[in-house]
N, C-alpha and C positions, 0 to 999 in steps of 0.2 A: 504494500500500500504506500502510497505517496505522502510527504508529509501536509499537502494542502486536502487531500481526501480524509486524512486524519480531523485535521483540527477546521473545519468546514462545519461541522455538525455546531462544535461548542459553544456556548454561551462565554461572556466575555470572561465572570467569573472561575470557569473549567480551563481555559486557555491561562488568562491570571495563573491560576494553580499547576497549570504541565510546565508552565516558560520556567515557574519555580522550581519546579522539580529539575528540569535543563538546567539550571543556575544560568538564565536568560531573561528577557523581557517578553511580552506578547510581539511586542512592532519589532525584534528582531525575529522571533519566529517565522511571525509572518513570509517578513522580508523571504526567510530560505524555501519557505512553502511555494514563494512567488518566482524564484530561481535565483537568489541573492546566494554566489556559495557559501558554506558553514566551514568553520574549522575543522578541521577532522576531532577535533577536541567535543565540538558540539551537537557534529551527528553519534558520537557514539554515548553524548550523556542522550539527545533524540531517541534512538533505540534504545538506553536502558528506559528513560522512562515512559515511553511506550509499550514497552513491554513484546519491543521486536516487532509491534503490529507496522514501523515504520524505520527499516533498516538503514544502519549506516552504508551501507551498500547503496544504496536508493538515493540516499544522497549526496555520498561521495564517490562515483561511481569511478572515477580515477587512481583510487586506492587502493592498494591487495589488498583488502581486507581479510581476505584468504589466510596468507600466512599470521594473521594476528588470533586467526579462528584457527589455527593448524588445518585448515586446508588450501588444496592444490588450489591457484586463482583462475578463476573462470577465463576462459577465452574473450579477447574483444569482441566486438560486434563487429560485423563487418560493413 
C-alpha cells in the first residue's frame, strides 16, 4: 500500500497521532505521500509504524532494502 492510500482515510487527529509515532509532522507526511522523498530514516520509522501496511520499500524504492531485511534485493524494473 502507498503511503497516500494509507493516511487518505484519517481524520486530522489519527494523522496528528501516526506523524507522532514517525517522530514527524502531518505536513511532512503528507508532503512524502504526495512524492516529496523521505529519508531512509523516515520511511523505515513509516513502516514500523504502520505496521508494514506501508513499506519502506514503497517508499524508498532506490534502497536495498533487501540486505537490511537479509534478503537477496529484488530486480529493477525494467
Amino acid at each position: 500500500m502507498n503511503l497516500l492510500d494509507y493516511i487518505k482515510p484519517m481524520k486530522a487527529a489519527a494523522l496528528e497521532a501516526f506523524a507522532l509515532k514517525c517522530r514527524s509532522t502531518p505536513g511532512q507526511i503528507r508532503q512524502v505521500a504526495y512524492g516529496r522523498r523521505a529519508s531512509a530514516e523516515l520511511a523505515i520509522r513509516i513502516d514500523m509504524a504502520s505496521d508494514g501496511a506501508v513499506r519502506c520499500e514503497d517508499i524508498r524504492p532506490d534502497i536495498d532494502w533487501g540486505y537490511l531485511r537479509n534478503q537477496p534485493a529484488e530486480p529493477a524494473a525494467a
